[in-house]
mmCIF entry with sequence, helices, sheets and N, C-alpha, C, O atoms, coordinates in Angstrom:
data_MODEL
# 
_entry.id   MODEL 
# 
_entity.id                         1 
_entity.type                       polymer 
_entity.pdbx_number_of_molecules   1 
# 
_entity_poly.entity_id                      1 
_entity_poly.type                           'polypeptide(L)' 
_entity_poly.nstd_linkage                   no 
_entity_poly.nstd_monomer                   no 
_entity_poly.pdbx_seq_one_letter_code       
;(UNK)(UNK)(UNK)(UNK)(UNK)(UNK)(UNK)(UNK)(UNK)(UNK)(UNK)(UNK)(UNK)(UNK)(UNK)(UNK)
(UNK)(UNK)(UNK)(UNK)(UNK)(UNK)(UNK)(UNK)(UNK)(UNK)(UNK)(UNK)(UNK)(UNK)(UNK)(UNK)
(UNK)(UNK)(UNK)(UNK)(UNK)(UNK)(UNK)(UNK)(UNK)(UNK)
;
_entity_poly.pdbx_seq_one_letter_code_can   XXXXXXXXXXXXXXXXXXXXXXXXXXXXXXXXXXXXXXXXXX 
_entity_poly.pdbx_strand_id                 A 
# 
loop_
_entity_poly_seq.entity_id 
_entity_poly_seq.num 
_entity_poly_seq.mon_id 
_entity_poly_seq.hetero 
1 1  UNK n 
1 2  UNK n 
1 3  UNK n 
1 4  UNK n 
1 5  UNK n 
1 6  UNK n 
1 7  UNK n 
1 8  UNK n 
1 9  UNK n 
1 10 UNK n 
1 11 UNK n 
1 12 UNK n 
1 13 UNK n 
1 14 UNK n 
1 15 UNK n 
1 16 UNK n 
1 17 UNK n 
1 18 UNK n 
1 19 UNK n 
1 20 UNK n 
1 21 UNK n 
1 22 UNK n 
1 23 UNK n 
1 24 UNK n 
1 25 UNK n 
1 26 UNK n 
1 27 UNK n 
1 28 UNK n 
1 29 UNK n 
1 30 UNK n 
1 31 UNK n 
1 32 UNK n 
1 33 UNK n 
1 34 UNK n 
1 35 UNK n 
1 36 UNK n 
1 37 UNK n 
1 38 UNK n 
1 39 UNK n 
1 40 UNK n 
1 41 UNK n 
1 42 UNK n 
# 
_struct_asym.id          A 
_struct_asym.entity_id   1 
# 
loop_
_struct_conf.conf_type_id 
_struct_conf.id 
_struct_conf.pdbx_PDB_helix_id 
_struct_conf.beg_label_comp_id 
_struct_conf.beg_label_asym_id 
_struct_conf.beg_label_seq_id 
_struct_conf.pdbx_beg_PDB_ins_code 
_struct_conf.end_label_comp_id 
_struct_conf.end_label_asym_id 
_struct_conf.end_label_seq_id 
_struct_conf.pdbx_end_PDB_ins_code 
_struct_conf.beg_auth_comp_id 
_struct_conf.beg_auth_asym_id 
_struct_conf.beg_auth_seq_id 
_struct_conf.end_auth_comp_id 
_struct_conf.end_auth_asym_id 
_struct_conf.end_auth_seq_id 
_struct_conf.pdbx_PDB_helix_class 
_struct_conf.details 
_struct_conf.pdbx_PDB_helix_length 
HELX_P HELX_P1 AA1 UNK A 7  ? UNK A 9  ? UNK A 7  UNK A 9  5 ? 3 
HELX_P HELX_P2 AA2 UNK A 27 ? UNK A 32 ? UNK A 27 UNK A 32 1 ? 6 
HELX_P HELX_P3 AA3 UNK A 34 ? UNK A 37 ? UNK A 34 UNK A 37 1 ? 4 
HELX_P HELX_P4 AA4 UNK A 38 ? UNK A 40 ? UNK A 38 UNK A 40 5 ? 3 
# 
_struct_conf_type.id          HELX_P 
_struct_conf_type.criteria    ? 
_struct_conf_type.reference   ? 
# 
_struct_sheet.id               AA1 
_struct_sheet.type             ? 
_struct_sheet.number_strands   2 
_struct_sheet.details          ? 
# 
_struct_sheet_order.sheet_id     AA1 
_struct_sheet_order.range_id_1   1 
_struct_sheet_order.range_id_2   2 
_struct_sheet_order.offset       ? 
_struct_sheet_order.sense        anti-parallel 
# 
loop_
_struct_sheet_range.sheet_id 
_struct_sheet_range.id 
_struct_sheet_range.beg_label_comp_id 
_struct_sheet_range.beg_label_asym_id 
_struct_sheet_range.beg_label_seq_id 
_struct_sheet_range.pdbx_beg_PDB_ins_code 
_struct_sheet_range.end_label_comp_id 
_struct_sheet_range.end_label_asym_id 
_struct_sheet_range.end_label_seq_id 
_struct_sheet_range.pdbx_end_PDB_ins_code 
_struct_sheet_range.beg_auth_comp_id 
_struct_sheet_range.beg_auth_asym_id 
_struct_sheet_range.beg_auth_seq_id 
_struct_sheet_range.end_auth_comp_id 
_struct_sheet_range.end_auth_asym_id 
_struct_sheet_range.end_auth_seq_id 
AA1 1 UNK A 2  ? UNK A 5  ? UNK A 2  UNK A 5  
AA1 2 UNK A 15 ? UNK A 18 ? UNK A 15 UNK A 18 
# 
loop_
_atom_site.group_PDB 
_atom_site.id 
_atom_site.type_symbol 
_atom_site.label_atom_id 
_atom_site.label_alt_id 
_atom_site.label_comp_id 
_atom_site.label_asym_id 
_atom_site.label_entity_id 
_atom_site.label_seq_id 
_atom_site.pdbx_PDB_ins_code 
_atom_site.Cartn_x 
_atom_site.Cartn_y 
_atom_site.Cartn_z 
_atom_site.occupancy 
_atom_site.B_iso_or_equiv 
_atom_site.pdbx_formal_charge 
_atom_site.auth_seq_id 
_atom_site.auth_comp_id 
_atom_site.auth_asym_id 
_atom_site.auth_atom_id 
_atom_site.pdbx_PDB_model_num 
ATOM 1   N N  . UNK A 1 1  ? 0.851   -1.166  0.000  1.00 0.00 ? 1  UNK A N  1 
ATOM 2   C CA . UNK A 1 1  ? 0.000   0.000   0.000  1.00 0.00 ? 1  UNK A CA 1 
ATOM 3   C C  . UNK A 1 1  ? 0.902   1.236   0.000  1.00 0.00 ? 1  UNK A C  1 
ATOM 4   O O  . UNK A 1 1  ? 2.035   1.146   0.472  1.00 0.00 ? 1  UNK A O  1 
ATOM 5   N N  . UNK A 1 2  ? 0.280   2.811   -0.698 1.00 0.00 ? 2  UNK A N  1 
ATOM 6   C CA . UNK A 1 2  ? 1.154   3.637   -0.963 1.00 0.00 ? 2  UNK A CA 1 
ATOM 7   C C  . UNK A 1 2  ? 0.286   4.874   -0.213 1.00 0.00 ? 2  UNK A C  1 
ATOM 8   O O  . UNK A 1 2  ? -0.782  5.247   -0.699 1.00 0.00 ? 2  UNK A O  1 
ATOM 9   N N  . UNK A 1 3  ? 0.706   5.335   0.723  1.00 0.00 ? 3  UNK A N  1 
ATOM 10  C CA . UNK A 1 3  ? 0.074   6.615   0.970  1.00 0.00 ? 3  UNK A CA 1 
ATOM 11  C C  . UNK A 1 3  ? 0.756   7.875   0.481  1.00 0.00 ? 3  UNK A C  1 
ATOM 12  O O  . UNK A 1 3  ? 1.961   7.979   0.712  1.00 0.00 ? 3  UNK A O  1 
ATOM 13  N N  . UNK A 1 4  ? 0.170   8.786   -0.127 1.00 0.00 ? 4  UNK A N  1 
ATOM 14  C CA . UNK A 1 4  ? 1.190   9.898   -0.739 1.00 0.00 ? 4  UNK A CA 1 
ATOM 15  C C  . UNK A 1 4  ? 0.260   10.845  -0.547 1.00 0.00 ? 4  UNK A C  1 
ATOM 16  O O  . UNK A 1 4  ? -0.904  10.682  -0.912 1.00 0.00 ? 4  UNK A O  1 
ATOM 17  N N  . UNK A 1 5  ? 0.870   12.390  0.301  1.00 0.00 ? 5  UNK A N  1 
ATOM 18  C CA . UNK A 1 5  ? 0.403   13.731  0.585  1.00 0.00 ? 5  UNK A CA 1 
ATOM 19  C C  . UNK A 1 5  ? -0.540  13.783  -0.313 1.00 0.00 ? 5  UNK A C  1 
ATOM 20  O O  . UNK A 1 5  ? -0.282  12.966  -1.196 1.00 0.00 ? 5  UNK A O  1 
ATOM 21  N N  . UNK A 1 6  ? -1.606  14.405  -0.536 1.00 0.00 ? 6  UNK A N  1 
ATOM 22  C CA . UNK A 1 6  ? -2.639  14.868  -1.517 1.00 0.00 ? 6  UNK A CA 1 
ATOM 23  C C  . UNK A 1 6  ? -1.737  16.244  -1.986 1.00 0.00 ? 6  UNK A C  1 
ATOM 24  O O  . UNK A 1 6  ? -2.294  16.858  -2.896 1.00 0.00 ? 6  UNK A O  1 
ATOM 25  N N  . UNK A 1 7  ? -0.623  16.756  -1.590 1.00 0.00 ? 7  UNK A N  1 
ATOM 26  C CA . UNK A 1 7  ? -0.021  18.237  -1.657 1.00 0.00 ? 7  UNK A CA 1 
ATOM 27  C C  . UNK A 1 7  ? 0.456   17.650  -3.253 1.00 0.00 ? 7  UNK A C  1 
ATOM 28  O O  . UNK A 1 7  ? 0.182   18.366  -4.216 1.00 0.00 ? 7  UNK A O  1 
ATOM 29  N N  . UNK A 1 8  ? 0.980   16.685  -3.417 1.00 0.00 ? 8  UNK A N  1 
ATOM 30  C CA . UNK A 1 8  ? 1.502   15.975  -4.514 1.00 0.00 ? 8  UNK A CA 1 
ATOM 31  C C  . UNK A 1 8  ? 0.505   15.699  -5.622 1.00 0.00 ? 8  UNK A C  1 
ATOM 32  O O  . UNK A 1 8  ? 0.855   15.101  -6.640 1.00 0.00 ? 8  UNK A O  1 
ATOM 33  N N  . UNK A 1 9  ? -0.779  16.143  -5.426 1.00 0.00 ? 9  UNK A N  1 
ATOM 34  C CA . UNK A 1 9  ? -1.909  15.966  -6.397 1.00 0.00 ? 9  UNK A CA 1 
ATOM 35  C C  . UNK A 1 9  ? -2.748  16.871  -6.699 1.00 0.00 ? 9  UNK A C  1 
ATOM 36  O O  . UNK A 1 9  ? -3.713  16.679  -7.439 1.00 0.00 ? 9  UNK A O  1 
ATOM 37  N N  . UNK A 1 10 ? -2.443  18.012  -6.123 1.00 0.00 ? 10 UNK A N  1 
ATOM 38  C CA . UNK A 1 10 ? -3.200  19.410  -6.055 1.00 0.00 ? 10 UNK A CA 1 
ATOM 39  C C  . UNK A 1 10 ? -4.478  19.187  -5.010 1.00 0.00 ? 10 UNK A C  1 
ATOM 40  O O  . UNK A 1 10 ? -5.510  19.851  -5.104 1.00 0.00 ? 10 UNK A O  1 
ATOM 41  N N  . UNK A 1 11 ? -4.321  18.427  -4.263 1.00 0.00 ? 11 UNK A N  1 
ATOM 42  C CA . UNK A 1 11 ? -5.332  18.027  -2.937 1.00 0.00 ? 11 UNK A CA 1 
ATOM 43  C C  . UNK A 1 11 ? -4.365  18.848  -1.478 1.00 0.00 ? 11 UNK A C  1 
ATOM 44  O O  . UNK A 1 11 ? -3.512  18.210  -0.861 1.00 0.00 ? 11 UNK A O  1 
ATOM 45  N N  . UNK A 1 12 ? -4.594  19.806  -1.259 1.00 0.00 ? 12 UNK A N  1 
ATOM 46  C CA . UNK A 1 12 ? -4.130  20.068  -0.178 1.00 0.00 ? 12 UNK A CA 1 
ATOM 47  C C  . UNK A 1 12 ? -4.170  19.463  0.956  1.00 0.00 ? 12 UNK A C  1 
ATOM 48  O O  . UNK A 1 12 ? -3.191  19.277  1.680  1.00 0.00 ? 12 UNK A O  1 
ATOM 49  N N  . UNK A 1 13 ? -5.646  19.015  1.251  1.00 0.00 ? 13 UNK A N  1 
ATOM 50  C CA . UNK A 1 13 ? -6.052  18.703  2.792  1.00 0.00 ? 13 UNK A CA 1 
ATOM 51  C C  . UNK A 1 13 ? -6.766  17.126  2.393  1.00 0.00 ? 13 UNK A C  1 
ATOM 52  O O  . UNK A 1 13 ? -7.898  16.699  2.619  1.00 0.00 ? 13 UNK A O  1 
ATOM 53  N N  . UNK A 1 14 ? -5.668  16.537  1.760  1.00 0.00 ? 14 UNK A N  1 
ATOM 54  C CA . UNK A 1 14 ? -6.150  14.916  1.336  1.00 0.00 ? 14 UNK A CA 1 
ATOM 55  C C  . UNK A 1 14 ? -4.577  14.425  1.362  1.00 0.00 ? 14 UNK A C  1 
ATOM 56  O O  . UNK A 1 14 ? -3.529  15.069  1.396  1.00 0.00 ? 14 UNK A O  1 
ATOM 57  N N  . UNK A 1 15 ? -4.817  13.208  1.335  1.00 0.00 ? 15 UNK A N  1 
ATOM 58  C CA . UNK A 1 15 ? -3.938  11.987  0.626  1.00 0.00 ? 15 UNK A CA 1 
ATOM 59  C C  . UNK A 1 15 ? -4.357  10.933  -0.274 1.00 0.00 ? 15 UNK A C  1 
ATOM 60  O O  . UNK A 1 15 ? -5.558  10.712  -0.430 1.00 0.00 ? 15 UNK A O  1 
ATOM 61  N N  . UNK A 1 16 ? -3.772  10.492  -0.673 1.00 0.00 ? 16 UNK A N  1 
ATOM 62  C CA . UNK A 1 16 ? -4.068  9.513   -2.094 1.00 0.00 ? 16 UNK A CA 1 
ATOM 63  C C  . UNK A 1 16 ? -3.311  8.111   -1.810 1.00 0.00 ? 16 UNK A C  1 
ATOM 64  O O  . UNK A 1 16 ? -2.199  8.107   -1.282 1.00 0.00 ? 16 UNK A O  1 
ATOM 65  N N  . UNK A 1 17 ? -3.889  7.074   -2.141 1.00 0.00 ? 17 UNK A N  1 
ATOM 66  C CA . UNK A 1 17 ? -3.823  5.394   -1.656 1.00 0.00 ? 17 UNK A CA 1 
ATOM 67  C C  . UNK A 1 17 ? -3.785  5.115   -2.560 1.00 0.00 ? 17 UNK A C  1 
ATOM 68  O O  . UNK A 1 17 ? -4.508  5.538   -3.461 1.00 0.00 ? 17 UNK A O  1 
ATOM 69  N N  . UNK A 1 18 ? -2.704  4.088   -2.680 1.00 0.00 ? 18 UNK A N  1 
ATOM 70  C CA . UNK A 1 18 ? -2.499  3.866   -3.949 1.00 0.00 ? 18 UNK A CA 1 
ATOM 71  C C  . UNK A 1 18 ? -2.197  2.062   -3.336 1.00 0.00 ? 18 UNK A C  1 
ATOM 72  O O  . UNK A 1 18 ? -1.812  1.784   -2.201 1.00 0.00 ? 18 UNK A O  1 
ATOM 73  N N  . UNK A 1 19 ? -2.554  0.872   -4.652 1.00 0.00 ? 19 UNK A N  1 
ATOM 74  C CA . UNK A 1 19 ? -2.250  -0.616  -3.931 1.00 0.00 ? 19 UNK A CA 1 
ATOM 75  C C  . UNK A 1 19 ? -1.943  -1.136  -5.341 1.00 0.00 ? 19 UNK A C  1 
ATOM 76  O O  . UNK A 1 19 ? -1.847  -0.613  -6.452 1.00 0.00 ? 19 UNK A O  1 
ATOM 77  N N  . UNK A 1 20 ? -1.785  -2.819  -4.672 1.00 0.00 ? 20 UNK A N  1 
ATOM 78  C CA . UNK A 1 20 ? -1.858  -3.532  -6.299 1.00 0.00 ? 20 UNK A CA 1 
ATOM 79  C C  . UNK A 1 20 ? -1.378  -5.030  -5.072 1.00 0.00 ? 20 UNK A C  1 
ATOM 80  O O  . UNK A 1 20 ? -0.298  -5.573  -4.839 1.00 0.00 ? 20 UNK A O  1 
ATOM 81  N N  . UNK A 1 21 ? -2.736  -5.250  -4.559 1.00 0.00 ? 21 UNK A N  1 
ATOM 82  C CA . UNK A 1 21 ? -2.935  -6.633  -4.003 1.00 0.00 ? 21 UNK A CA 1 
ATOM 83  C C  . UNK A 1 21 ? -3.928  -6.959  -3.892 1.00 0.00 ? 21 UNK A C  1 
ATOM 84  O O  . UNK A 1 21 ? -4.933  -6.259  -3.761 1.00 0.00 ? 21 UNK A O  1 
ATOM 85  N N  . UNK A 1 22 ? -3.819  -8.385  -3.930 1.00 0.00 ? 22 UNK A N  1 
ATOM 86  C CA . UNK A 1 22 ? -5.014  -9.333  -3.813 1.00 0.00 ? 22 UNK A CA 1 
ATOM 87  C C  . UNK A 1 22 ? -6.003  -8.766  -2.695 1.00 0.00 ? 22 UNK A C  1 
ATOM 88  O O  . UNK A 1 22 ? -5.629  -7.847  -1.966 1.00 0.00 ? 22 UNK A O  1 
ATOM 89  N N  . UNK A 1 23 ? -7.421  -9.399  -2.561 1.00 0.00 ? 23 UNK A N  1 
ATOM 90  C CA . UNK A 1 23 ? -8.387  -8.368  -2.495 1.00 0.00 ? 23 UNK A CA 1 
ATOM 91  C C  . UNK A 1 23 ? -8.379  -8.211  -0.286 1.00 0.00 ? 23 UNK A C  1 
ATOM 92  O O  . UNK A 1 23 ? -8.682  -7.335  0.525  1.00 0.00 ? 23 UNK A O  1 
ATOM 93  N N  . UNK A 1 24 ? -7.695  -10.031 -0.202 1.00 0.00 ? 24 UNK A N  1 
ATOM 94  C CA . UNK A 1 24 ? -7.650  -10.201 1.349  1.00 0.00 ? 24 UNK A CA 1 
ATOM 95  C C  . UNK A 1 24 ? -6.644  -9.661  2.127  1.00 0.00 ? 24 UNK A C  1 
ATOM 96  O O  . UNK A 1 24 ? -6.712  -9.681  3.356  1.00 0.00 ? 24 UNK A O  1 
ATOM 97  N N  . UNK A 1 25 ? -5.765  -9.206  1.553  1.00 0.00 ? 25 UNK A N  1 
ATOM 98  C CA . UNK A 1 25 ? -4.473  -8.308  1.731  1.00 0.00 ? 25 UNK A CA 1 
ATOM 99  C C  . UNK A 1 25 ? -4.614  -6.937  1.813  1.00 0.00 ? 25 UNK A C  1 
ATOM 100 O O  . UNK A 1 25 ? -3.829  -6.161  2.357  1.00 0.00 ? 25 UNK A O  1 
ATOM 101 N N  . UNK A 1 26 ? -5.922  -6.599  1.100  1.00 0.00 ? 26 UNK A N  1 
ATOM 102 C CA . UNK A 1 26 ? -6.002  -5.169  0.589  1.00 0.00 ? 26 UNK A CA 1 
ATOM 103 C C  . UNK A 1 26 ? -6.725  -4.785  1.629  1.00 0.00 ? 26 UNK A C  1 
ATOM 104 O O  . UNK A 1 26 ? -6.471  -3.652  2.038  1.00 0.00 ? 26 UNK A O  1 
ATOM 105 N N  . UNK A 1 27 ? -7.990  -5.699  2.476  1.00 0.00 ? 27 UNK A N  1 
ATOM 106 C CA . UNK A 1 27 ? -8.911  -5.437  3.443  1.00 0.00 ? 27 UNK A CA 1 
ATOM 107 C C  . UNK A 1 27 ? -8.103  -5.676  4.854  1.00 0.00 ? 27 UNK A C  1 
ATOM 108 O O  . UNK A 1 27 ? -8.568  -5.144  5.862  1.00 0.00 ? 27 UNK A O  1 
ATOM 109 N N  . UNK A 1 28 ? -6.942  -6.438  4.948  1.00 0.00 ? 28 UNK A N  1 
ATOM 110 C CA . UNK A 1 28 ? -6.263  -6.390  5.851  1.00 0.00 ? 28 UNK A CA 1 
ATOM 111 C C  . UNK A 1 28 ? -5.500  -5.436  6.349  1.00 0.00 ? 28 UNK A C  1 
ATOM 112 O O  . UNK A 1 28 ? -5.228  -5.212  7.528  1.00 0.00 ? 28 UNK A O  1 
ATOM 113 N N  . UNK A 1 29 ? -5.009  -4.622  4.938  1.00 0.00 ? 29 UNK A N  1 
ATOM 114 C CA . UNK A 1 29 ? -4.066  -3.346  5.136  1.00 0.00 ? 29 UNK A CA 1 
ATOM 115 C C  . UNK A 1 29 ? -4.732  -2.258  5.454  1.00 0.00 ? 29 UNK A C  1 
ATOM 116 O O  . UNK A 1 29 ? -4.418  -1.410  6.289  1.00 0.00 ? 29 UNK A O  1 
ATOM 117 N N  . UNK A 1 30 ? -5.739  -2.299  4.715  1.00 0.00 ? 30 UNK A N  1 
ATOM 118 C CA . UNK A 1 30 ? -7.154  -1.275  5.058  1.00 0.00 ? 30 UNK A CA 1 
ATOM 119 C C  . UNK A 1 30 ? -7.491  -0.848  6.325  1.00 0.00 ? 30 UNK A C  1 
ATOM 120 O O  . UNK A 1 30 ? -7.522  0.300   6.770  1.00 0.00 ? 30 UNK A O  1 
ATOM 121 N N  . UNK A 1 31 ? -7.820  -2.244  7.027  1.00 0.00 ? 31 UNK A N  1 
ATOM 122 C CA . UNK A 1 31 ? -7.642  -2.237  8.455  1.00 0.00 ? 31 UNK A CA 1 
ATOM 123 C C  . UNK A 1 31 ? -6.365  -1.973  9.275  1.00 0.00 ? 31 UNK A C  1 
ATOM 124 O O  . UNK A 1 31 ? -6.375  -1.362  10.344 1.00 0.00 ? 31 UNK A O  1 
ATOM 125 N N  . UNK A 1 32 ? -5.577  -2.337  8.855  1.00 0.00 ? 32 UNK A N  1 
ATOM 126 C CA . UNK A 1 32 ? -4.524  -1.895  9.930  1.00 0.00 ? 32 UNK A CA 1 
ATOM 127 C C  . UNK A 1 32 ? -3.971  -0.084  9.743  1.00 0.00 ? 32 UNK A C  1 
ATOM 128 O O  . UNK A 1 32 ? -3.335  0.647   10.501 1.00 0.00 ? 32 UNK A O  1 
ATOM 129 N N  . UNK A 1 33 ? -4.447  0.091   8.655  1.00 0.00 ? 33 UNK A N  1 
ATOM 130 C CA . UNK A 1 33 ? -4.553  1.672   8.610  1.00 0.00 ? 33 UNK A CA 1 
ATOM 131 C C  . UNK A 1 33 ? -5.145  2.719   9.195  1.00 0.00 ? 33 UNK A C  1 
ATOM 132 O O  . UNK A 1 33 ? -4.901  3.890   9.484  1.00 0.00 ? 33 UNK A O  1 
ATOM 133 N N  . UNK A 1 34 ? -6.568  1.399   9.333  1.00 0.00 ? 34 UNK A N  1 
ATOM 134 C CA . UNK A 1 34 ? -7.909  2.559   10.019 1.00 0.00 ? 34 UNK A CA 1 
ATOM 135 C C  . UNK A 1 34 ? -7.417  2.090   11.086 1.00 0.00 ? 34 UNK A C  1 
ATOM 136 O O  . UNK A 1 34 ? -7.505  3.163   11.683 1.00 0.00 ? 34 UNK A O  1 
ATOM 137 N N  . UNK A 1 35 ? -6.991  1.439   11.815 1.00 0.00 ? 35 UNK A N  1 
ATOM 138 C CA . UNK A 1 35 ? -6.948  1.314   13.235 1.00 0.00 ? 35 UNK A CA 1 
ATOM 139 C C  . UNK A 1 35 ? -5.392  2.423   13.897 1.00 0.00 ? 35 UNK A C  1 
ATOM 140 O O  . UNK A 1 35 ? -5.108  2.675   15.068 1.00 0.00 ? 35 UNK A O  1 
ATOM 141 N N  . UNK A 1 36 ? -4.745  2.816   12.748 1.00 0.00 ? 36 UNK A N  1 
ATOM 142 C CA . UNK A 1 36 ? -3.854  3.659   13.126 1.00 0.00 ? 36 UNK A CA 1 
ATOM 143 C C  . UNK A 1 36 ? -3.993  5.388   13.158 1.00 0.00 ? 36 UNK A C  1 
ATOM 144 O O  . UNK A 1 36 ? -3.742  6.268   13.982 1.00 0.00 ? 36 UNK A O  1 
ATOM 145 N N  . UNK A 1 37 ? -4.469  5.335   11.950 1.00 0.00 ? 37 UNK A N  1 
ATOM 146 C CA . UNK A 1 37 ? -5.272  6.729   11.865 1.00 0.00 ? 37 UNK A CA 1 
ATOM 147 C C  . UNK A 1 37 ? -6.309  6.791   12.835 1.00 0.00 ? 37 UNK A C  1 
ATOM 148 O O  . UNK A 1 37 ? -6.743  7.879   13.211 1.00 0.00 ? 37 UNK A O  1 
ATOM 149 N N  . UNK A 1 38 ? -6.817  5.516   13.347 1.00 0.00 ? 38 UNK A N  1 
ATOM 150 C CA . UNK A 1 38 ? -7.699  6.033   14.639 1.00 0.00 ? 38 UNK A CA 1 
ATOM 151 C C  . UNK A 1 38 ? -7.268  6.659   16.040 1.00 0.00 ? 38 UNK A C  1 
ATOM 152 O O  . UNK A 1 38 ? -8.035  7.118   16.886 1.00 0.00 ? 38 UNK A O  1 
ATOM 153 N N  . UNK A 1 39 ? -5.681  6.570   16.114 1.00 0.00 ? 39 UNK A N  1 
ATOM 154 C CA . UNK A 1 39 ? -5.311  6.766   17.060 1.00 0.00 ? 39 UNK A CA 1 
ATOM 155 C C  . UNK A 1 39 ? -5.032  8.452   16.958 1.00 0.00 ? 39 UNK A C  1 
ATOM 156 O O  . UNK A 1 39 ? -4.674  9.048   17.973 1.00 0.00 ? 39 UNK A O  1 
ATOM 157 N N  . UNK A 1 40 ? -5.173  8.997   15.989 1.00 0.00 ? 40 UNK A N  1 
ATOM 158 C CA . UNK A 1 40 ? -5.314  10.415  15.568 1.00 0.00 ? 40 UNK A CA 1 
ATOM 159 C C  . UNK A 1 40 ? -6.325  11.482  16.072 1.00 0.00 ? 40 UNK A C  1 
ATOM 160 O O  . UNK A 1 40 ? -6.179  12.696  16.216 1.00 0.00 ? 40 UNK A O  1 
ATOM 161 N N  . UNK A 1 41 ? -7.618  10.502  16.347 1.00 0.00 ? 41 UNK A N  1 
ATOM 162 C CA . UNK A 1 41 ? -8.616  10.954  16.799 1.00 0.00 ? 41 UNK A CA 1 
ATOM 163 C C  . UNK A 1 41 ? -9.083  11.093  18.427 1.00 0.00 ? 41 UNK A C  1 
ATOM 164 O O  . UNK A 1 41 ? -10.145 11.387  18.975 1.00 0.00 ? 41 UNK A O  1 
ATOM 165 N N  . UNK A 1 42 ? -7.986  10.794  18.817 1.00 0.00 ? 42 UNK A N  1 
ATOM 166 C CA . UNK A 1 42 ? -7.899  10.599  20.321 1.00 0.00 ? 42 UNK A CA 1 
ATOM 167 C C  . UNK A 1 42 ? -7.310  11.589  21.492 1.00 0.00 ? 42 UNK A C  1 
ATOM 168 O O  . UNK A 1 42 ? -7.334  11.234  22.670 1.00 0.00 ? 42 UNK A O  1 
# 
């Protein structure tokens, strides 16, 4: 998985995800993302 600034896409206040895996890998990484960015909200 690729996270890259949205500053790099003319998205200021974004980022952009970028992948190229199978679909159980992709929901796994998914998750371990949201559970990190959740700690943002705290």
């Amino acid at each position: 998985m690729l996270l890259v600034p949205g500053s790099r896409f003319e998205l200021p206040c974004g980022a952009r995800l970028g992948y190229c895996a199978s679909e159980d890998v992709l929901r796994e990484g998914l998750k371990l993302l949201g559970e990190a960015l959740a700690e943002f909200d705290r």
